[in-house]
N, C-alpha and C positions, 0 to 999 in steps of 0.2 A: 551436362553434369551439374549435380547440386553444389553448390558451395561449401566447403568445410563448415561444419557447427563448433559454433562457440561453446566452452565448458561453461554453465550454468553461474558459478563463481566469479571466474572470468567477467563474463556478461554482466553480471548486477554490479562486480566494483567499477568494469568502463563506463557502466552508465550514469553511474553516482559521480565520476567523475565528468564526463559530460554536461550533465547538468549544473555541478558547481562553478566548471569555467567557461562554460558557452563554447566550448570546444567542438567541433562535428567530425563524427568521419565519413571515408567515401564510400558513399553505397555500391553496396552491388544487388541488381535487382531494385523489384517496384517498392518504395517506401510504402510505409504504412503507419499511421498516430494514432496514439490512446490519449483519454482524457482520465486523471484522476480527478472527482471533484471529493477530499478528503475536506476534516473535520476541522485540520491547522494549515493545510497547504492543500495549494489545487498542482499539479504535476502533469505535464503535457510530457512524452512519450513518441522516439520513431525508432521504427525499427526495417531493417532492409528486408530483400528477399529470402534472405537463409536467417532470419528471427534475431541478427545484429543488432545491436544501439550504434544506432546514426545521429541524434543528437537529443537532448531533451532541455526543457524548461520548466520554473516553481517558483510560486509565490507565494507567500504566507497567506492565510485568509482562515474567515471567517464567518459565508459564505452556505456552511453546512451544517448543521445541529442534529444528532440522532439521526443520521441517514436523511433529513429533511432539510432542500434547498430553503434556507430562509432568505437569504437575500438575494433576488432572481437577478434584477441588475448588475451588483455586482461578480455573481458566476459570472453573468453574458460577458460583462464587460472583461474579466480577468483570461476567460479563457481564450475572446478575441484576441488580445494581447499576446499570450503565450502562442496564440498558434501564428500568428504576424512576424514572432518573433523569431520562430524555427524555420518559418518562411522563410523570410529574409538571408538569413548566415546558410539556409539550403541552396535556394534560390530554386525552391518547388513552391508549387499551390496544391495544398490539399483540398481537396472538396468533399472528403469522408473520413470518419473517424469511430474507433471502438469505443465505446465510454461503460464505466465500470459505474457498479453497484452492491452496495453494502448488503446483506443480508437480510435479508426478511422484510424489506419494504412492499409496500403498497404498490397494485398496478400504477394509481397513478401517479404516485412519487415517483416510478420508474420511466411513466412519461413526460416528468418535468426534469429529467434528467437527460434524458432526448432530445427537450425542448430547450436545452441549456446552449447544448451541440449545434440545432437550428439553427438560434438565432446569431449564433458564433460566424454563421456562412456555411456549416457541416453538416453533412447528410449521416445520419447514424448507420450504417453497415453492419453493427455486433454490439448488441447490449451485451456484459461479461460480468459473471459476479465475483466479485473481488477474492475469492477462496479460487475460484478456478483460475485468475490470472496469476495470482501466487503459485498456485503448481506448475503453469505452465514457465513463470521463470525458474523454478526450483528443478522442471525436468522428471515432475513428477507425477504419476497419475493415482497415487496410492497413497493413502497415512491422511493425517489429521492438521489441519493448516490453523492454528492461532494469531490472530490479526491483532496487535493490541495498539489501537489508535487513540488519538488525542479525545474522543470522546466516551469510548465505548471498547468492550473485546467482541472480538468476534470467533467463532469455534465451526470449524467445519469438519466433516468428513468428509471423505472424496473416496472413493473404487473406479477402477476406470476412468478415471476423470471428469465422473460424475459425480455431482453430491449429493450424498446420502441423506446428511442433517446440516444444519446451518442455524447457528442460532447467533445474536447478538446484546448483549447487555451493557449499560449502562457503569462501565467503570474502564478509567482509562488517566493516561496523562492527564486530563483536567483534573482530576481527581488526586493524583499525586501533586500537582501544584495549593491543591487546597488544604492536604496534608503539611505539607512547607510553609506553608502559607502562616498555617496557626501553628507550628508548631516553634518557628522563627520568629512569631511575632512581624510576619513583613505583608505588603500586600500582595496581590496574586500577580502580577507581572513581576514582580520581584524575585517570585517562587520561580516564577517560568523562567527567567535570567539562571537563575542557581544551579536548576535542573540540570541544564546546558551545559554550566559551566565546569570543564575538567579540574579546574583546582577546586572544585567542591565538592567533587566524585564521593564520597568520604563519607562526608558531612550526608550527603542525600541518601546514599541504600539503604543507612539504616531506617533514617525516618521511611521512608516509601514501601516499606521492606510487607509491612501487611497489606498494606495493596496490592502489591505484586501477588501476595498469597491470597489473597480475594478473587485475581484473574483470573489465577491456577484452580482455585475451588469451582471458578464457571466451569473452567475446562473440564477439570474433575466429573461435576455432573451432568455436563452433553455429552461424555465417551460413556456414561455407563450404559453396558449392551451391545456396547463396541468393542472389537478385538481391534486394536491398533499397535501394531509394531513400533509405529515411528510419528513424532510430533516435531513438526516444524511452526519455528515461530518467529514472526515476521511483525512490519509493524515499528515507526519510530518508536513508541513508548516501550518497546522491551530493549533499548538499545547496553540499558544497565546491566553490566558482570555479573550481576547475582541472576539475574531475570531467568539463563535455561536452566541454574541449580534449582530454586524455587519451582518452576515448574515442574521440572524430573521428578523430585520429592515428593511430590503431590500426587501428581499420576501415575509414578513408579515405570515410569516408559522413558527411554532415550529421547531428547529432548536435540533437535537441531537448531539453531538459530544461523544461519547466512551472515556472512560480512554486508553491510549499508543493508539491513531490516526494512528501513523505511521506506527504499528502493525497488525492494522486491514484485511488489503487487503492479505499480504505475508499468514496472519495466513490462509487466504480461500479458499487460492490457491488447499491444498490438499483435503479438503474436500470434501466429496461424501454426498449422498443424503441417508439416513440410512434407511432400514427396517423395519418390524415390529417384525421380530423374530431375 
């Protein structure tokens, strides 16, 4: 018999918490690890046989620009690390892993992202792209999946859990840090501290507020010619309260955002498609 499924919700806030305290649970069934290699943090990913979070691991980095590994050593090195380190507290050895990918990249940017996983010790199993592993934690094989990461948004369609359209542009977190930035008078790490910060919650929506309405315009123009009931939106950078009104607004469609956004995608990476027995 298959194992009970975890409610989708469920799942993404256990794994967020996992990840924060290095906490693991007990698998049941074959483990399986994603790699996220994102734009502000890389996020390693396991998930059991019935698509659970077993443990996860993240590091800040810097590592990736526009979907482009720029720093090959430090991927290798970060990822080796994380996966050493899920090792370790599991007391498994992976020797395969899914690793995700941004939209719209290049075959061969897709095979240095591969080649990330390689030289890691991991044999790649499932390239994923980062809109499909988001539905697959969301539970969802239908609507319209918004990525809004520290570099860039990303805008998918998906029908059947395939993607229709896929596009990605150039505005993101970075970009509300530079907004703060000048707007504060402080410098750009300073902005990124702010960002963060809940007692500055306040202080930040407003300035950030036409960014946000820049992302929603991308979105805007990839749905047109699309019928979409439903937009989910995922993605540390939309973590801010205003982010699913701003959107809704915009594209005049019900707007989801999940609890831990930034969790979403990493957690779907490993996820397989379950059975009936």
């Amino acid at each position: 018999m298959a194992p009970a499924l975890m409610a989708p919700e469920a799942a993404i806030r256990r794994f967020a918490e996992l990840v924060r305290t290095g906490e693991v649970e007990e698998p049941r069934g074959d483990l399986r690890l994603g790699i996220d290699l994102g734009t502000a943090n890389i996020v390693v990913s396991v998930v059991d046989g019935g698509n659970r979070p077993v443990a996860g691991a993240w590091v800040h980095s810097t590592v990736v620009r526009d979907g482009v590994v720029v720093d090959w050593a430090g991927a290798t090195t970060a990822v080796r690390r994380l996966k050493e380190d899920v090792e370790r507290r599991l007391g498994h050895r992976f020797t395969t892993a899914s690793v995700s990918i941004p939209p719209g990249i290049s075959e061969g940017d897709i095979k240095v992202f591969r080649n990330v996983a390689t030289a890691a010790g991991l044999e790649t199993d499932e390239v994923v792209d980062e809109p499909v592993a988001a539905a697959r934690a969301l539970g969802i094989a239908d609507g319209c999946v918004i990525d809004v990461g520290h570099g860039t948004t990303g805008v998918s369609i998906l029908a059947g859990g395939r993607v229709l359209k896929s596009i990605d542009e150039a505005t993101g977190g970075h970009h509300m840090n530079l907004v703060l930035a000048g707007a504060y008078k402080i410098d750009y790490d300073a902005a990124e501290v702010m960002k963060k910060d809940p007692a500055r919650r306040d202080d930040v929506i407003g300035v950030i507020r036409p960014t946000l309405e820049k992302m929603a315009s991308i979105a805007q123009a990839a749905l047109v010619g699309y019928d979409v009931p439903m937009v989910y939106l995922v993605g540390g950078s939309s973590s801010f309260p205003n982010a699913p009104d701003v959107f809704a607004s915009r594209l005049g469609r019900p707007v989801v955002r999940p609890i831990e956004p930034l969790f979403v995608t990493p957690l779907g990476i490993p996820m397989k498609e379950l059975g009936d027995d």
